[in-house]
LUMDRENZA-595936 format. One line per 8 residues: number of its first residue (from 1); for each residue x, y, z of C-alpha. Coordinates in pm, whole numbers, padded with zeros to 5 digits. Layout:
# LUMDRENZA-595936
NUM	X/Y/Z  ... $
This chain:
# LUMDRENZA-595936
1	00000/00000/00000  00290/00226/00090  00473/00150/-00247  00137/00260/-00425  00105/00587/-00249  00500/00678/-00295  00400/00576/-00700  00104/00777/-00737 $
9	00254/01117/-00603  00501/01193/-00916  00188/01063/-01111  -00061/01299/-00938  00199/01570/-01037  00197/01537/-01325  -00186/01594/-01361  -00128/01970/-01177 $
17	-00194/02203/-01426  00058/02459/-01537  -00098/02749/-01358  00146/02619/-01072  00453/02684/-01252  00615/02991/-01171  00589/03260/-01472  00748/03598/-01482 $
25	00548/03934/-01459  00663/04299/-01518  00425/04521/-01319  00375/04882/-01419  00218/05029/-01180  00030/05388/-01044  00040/05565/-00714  -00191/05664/-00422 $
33	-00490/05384/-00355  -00382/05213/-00706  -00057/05157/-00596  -00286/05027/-00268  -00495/04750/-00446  -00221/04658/-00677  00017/04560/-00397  -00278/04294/-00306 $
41	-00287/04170/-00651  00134/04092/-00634  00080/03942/-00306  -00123/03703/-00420  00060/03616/-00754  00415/03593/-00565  00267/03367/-00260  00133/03134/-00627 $
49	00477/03078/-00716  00561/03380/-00963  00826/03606/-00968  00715/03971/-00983  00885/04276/-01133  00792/04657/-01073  00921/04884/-01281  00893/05241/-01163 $
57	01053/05577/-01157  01253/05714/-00932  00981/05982/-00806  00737/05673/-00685  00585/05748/-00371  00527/05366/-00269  00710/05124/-00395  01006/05000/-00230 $
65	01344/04867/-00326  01376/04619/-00071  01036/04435/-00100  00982/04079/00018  00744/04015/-00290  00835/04167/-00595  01228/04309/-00685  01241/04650/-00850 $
73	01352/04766/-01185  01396/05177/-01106  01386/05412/-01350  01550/05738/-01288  01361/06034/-01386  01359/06412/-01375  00992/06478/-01319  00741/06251/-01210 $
81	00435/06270/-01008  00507/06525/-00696  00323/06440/-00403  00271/06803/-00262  00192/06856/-00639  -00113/06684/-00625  -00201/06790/-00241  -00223/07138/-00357 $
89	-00401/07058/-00647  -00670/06829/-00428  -00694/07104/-00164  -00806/07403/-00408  -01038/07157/-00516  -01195/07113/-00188  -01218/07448/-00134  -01336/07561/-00472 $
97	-01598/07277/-00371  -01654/07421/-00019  -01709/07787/-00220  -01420/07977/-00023  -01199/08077/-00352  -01221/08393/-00471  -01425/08392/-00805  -01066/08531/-01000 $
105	-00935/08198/-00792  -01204/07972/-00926  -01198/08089/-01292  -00820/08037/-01346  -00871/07672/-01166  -01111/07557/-01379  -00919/07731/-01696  -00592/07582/-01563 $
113	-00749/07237/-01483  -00688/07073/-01845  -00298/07229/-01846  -00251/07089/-01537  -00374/06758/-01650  -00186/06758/-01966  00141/06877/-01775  00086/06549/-01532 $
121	00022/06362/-01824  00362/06498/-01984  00520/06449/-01620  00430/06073/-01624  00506/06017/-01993  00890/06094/-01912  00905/05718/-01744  00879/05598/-02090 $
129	01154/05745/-02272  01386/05732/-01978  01323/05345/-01971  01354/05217/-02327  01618/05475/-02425  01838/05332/-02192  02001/04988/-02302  02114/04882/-01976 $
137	01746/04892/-01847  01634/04748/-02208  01856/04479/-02154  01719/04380/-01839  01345/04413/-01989  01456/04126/-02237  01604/03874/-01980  01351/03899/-01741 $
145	01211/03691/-02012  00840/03844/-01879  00494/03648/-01969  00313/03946/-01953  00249/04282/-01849  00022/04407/-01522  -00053/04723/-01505  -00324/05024/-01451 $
153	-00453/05225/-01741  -00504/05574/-01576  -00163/05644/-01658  -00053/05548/-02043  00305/05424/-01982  00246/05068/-01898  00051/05007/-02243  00293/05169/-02458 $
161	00585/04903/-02240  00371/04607/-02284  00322/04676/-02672  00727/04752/-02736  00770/04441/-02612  00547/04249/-02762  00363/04096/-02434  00027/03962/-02309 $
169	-00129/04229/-02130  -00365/04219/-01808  -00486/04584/-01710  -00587/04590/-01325  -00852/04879/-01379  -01137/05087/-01322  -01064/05426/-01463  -00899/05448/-01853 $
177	-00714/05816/-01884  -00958/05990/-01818  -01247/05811/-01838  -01472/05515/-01679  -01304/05225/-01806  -01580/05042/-01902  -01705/05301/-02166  -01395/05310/-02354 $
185	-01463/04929/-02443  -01821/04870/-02400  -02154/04972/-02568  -02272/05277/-02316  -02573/05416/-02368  -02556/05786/-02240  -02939/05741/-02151  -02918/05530/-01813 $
193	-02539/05541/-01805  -02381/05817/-01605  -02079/06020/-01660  -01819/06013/-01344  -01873/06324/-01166  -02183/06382/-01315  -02356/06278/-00990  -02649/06119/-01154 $
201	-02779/05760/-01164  -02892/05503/-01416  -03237/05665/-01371  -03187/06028/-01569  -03461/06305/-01641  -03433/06462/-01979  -03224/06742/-01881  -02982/06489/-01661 $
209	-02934/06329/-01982  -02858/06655/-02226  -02588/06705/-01895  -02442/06384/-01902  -02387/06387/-02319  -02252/06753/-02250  -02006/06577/-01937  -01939/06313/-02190 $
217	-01813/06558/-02485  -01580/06781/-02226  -01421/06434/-02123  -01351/06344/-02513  -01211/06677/-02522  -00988/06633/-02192  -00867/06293/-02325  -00727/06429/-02660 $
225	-00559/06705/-02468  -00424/06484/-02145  -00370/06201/-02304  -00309/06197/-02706  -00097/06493/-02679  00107/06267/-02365  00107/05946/-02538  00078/05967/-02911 $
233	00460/06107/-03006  00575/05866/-02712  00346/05570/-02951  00488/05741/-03259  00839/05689/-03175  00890/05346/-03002  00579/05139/-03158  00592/05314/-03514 $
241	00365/05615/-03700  00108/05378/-03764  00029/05280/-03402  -00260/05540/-03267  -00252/05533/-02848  -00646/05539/-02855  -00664/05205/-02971  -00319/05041/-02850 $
249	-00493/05143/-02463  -00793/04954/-02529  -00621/04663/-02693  -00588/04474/-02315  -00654/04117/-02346  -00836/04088/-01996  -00953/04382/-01821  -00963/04317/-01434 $
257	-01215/04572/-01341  -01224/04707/-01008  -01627/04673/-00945  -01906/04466/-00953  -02222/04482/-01011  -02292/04397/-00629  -02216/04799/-00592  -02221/04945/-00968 $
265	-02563/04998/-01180  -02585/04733/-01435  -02438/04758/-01758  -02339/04583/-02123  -01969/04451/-02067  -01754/04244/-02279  -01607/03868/-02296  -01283/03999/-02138 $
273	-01390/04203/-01883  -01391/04074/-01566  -01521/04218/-01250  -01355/04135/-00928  -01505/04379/-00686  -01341/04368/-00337  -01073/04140/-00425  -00883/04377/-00199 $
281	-01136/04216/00095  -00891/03962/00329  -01009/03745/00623  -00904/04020/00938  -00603/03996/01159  -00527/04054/01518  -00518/04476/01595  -00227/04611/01742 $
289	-00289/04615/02108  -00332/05007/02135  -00633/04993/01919  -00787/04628/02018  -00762/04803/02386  -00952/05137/02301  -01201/04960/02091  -01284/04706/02332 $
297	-01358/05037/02587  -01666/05117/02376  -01849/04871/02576  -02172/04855/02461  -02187/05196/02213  -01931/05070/01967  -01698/05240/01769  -01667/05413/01396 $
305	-01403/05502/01193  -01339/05827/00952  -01086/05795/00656  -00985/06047/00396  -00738/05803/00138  -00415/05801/00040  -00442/06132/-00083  -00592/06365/00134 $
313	-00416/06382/00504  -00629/06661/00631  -00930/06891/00625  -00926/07230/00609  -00897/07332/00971  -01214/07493/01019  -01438/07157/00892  -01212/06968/01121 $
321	-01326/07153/01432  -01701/07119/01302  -01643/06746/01244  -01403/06719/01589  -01717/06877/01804  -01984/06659/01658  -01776/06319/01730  -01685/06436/02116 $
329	-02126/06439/02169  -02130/06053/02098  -02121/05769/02313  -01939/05595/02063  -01552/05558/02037  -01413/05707/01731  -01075/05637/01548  -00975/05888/01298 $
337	-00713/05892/01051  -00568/06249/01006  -00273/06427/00992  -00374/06779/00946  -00357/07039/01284  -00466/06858/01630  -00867/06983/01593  -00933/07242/01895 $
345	-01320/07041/01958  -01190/06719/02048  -01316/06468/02229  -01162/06253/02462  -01333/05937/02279  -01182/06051/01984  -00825/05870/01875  -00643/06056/01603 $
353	-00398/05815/01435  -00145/05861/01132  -00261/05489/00974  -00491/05245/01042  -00571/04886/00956  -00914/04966/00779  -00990/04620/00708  -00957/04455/01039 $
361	-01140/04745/01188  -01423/04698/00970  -01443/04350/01016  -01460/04395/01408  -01792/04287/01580  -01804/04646/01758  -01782/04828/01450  -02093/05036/01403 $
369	-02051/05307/01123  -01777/05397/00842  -01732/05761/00830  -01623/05749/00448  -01446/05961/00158  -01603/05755/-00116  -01306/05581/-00275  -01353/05270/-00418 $
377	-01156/05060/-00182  -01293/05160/00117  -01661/05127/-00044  -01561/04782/-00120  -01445/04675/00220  -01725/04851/00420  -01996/04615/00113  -01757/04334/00197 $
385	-01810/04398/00576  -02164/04534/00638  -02114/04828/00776  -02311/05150/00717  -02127/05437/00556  -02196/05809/00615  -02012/06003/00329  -01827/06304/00301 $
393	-01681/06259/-00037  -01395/06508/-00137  -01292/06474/-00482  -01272/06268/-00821  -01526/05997/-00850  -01577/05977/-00463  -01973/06084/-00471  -02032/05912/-00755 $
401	-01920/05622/-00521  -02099/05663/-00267  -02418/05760/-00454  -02426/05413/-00607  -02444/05278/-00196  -02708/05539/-00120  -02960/05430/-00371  -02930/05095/-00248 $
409	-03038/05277/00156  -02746/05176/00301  -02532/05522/00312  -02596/05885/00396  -02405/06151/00184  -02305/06500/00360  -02170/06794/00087  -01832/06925/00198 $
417	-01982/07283/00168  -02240/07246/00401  -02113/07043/00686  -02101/07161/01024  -02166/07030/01370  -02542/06979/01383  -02611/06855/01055  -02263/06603/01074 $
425	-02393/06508/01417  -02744/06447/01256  -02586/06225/00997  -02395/06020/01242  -02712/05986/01460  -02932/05889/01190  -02739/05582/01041  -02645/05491/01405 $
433	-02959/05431/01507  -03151/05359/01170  -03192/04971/01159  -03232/05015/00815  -02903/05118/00709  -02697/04823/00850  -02987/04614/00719  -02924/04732/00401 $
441	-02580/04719/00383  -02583/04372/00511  -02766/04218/00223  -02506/04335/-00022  -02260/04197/00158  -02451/03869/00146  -02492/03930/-00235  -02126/04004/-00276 $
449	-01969/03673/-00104  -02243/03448/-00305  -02056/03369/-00555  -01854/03057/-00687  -01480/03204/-00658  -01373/03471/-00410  -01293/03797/-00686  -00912/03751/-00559 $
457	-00918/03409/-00702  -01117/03496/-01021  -00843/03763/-01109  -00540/03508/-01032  -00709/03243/-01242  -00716/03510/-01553  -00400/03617/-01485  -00242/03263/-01506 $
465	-00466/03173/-01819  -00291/03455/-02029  -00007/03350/-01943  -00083/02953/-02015  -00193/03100/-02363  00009/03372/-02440  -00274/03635/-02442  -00666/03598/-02522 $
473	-00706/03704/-02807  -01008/03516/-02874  -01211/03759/-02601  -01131/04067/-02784  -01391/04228/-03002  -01297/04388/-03282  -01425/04729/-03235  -01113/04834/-03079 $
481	-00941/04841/-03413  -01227/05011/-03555  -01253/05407/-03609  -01542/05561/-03484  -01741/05599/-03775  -01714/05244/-03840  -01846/05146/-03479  -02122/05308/-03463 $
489	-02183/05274/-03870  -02148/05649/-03980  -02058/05531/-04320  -02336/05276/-04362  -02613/05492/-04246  -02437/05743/-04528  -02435/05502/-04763  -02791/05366/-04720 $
497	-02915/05728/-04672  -02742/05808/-05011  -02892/05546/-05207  -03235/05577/-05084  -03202/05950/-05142  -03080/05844/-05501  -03389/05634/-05503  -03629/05871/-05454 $
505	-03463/06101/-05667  -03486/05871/-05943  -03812/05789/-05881  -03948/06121/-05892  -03744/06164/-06193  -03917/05917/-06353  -04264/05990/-06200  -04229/06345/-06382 $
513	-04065/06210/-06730  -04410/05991/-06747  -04606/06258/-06622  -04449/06480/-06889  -04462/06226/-07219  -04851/06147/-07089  -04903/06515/-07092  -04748/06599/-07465 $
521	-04938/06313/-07544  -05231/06435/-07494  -05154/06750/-07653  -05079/06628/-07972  -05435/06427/-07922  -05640/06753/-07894 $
C-alpha cells in the first residue's frame, strides 16, 4: 500500500496544471490607492509561485526597493508625479468645492485644470523614454524573459511598455485616462449610463441626460488634450507612426475591473472584462494592542471610523473643528485617521492616528458606522463587511461612489460645503440608530460573497490563463481596431441614406418624365 502511495505522487503531479509553474510578470504600476490594491494583486501572484517585477521611476511614492514580494527595476527620472503637487491641487479643489476661492481663484482653476492635466500627463510620460532609451534597463526588460504585463490604465506608460515588447497584457482597472473604463470598451448608452462626476444615476430626467452627453463631450475633449498629446509622439516613436494610443490602450486582453455589479448599476460589458469587486477584501487579523484596547472600551456603544485616502491627510482646519465637536457628543468611540492640525473640539473618545488597519477594523464585531471619503476601496471593504457608511466625499469619482451605496439605503451623503456640527452630528445619529441602514448594507454583503470564486481568485485564475496562452485574443472584439465611424456605422447609415435619397430622386425623376410624355401626349391628341 505504501509502495502505491510513494508511485502515485510523481503521477498525481503530473496531472497539476501549469498554472502552478512559476511565470514571470513585469508590473507597471500607479500611485496613491492604485498603488494600494495593486500591492494585493502581487501578493497574491508571488505567494502562487511567480516572480514579480515593478518597474517604476525614481519619483514613486510607494514602492520600495527592498520588497519581500516583488524586486524593483527603477527608473530614474527628472519629473514625475510630486506628491505636494497633487495635495495642492486636491486642496483648491476642496475648497473651490466648499465655495471659499475667490471667483478670479475659481476661474483660473477651472481654466488651468486641463494644463494641469496635460502637464501630469507629460510628467508621467517621461518614465517611458527614460526606460527604453536606456540599453542597460532594455537589456534587463529582455532577460527577465516576462509572460506578460500588469498594469493600470489611468496612466498610459504601462501600455505603450507592454506593446514595445510584444507581451500579453492584463490591465488591473477601473478608470482608462480619463475616463470610466468600461465606456472606452463597452456599448454605453448615455441614456441610463452616467458620466463620473456627473452625480447622476442610471435613472436620468431629460435634462440629466442633455448634462451627461454635454459631461461626456468635455471628457472626449480632456482625453485628446491629457492624453493623445502625452502618449501619441511617445506611440509614434517606439511602436511606429502607424500605431494610434487610442486604440493600442484599449487593446488589453483581460480587463480586471475594479467593481461589480454587487455595488455598480448594471451595464453591457464584454467577454474579457472581468469584474472582481473587493478582491482587496482579506479574512481580518489581530489589531495592534493600542487599538484592540480602546475599541474594546466602547463597551456597549461601539466604535466608527473616519478615513480620507491616500491622498488627502487633512481637512481644512475649520471643517475639522465642526467634524471634531460633533464626534466628542457621541457615546461611541471614534478612530480617525488624520494628519492635518490637532482639531481644537476634540473629544476625549476621539483617537487621532497617522494609519490604520481599515480592514480589520471593519471586520470587528463592535464596529458600528464607516465615516467614508467615497473611494472605491474603502466602499468595497465597508460592502464586503456590512457596515453602514456616512459620506463626506472630497474629490474625483468619490460621490459618484458613494451615490451608487445610497440608492441601495445603506449610506448617507453629507456635501463638503455644508457640513457643520449639527447637521454632521445628525448624519452620524441617523445611520447609528436607523436599523435600516446596516440592514441594508448587510444584504449586499450577502450578495457580494455568493458567488462561486472569491474575486481575488477569479483575477489570479485570468491572470495565469494569459499566461498559459500567451494572451486571449479570442475575447477581444474587434471594435477596438475600428474608427469611430465604423463602430457606430457612420458610413453605412451614409451610404444607405445616399442610395435611398438616389432612389427617390430617381423615382421622382421618372414619376415626372411619365407625367411629362402622358401630358405631350395628350396634346398632340387635342
Amino acid at each position: 500500500m505504501r509502495l502505491i502511495c510513494c508511485c502515485s505522487v510523481p503521477f498525481l503531479l503530473l496531472l497539476i496544471p501549469g498554472a502552478c509553474e512559476g511565470g514571470n510578470i513585469l508590473a507597471i504600476p500607479t500611485e496613491g490607492s492604485h498603488w494600494i490594491n495593486m500591492e494585493v494583486l502581487l501578493k497574491a501572484l508571488h505567494s502562487r509561485g511567480h516572480n514579480i517585477t515593478v518597474a517604476h521611476s525614481s519619483k514613486s511614492w510607494f514602492v520600495v526597493n527592498n520588497s519581500s514580494f516583488y524586486s524593483t527595476l527603477t527608473v530614474p527620472v527628472e519629473r514625475g508625479v510630486e506628491r505636494d503637487f497633487v495635495q495642492e491641487l486636491l486642496l483648491q479643489m476642496i475648497k473651490f468645492q466648499r465655495g471659499t476661492l475667490p471667483l478670479t481663484t475659481v476661474l483660473h482653476l477651472v481654466a488651468s485644470m486641463f494644463s494641469k492635466m496635460s502637464e501630469l500627463h507629460r510628467n508621467i510620460g517621461e518614465f517611458v523614454p527614460a526606460l527604453l532609451d536606456d540599453p542597460g534597463l532594455v537589456r534587463k526588460l529582455h532577460d527577465g524573459k516576462f509572460d506578460l504585463v500588469l498594469t493600470d490604465p489611468s496612466w498610459g506608460n504601462g501600455v505603450i511598455v507592454a506593446k514595445y515588447l510584444n507581451l500579453p497584457l492584463v490591465y488591473n482597472v477601473r478608470w482608462l485616462i480619463p475616463e470610466d473604463a468600461q465606456l472606452a470598451i463597452a456599448p454605453s448608452p448615455l441614456s441610463y449610463i452616467p458620466i463620473v462626476q456627473s452625480g447622476f444615476t442610471d435613472k436620468m430626467t431629460f435634462f440629466e441626460r442633455v448634462v451627461n452627453m454635454l459631461l461626456y463631450l468635455v471628457g472626449q475633449i480632456q482625453m485628446v488634450l491629457a492624453s493623445k498629446l502625452a502618449y501619441q509622439p511617445l506611440c509614434e516613436k517606439y511602436l511606429g507612426p502607424d500605431h494610434d494610443f487610442d486604440q493600442i490602450k484599449i487593446d488589453a486582453d483581460i480587463w480586471l475591473m475594479r467593481t461589480d455589479f454587487v455595488f455598480d448599476f448594471p451595464r453591457p460589458t464584454m467577454p474579457n472584462v472581468v469584474y472582481m469587486g473587493g478582491f482587496h477584501c482579506k479574512d481580518p487579523e489581530p489589531l495592534p494592542e493600542h487599538l484592540e484596547e480602546f475599541v474594546q472600551s466602547s463597551g456597549e456603544h461601539g466604535f466608527i471610523i473616519m478615513s480620507h485616502g491616500a491622498f488627502v491627510s487633512k481637512l481644512p482646519d475649520d471643517v475639522a473643528d465642526e467634524v471634531a465637536a460633533a464626534f466628542a457628543k457621541l457615546p461611541q468611540k471614534v478612530i480617525w485617521t488624520y494628519k492635518g492640525n490637532r482639531p481644537t473640539t476634540l473629544g476625549n473618545n476621539t483617537l487621532l492616528v497617522d494609519w490604520m488597519p481599515q480592514k480589520d477594523l471593519l471586520a470587528h464585531p463592535k464596529i458600528k458606522l464607516f465615516v467614508a471619503h467615497g473611494g472605491t476601496n474603502g466602499v468595497q471593504e465597508a460592502i464586503c463587511h456590512g457596515v453602514p457608511l456616512l459620506g463626506l466625499p472630497l474629490v474625483f469619482d468619490q460621490y459618484d461612489n458613494l451615490l451608487r451605496v445610497r440608492q441601495k439605503r445603506a449610506a448617507k451623503i453629507l456635501s463638503l460645503s455644508t457640513v457643520n456640527e449639527d447637521n454632521f452630528l445628525k448624519g452620524l445619529q441617523e445611520v447609528l440608530t436607523e436599523p435600516s441602514y446596516r440592514t441594508n448594507m448587510q444584504r449586499l454583503s450577502r450578495l457580494h460573497k455568493d458567488q462561486p470564486m472569491k474575486p481575488i481568485d477569479t483575477a489570479l485564475f485570468w491572470i495565469e490563463f494569459v499566461m498559459r496562452h500567451k494572451g486571449a485574443a479570442h475575447l477581444k472584439a474587434q471594435s477596438y481596431k475600428m474608427p469611430w465611424y465604423i463602430y457606430h456605422s457612420v458610413d453605412v447609415v451614409l451610404f444607405l441614406t445616399g442610395v435611398t435619397l438616389l432612389v427617390v430622386f430617381t423615382l421622382i425623376l421618372f414619376i415626372r418624365c411619365f407625367c411629362s410624355a402622358v401630358c405631350r401626349r395628350k396634346i398632340k391628341r387635342e
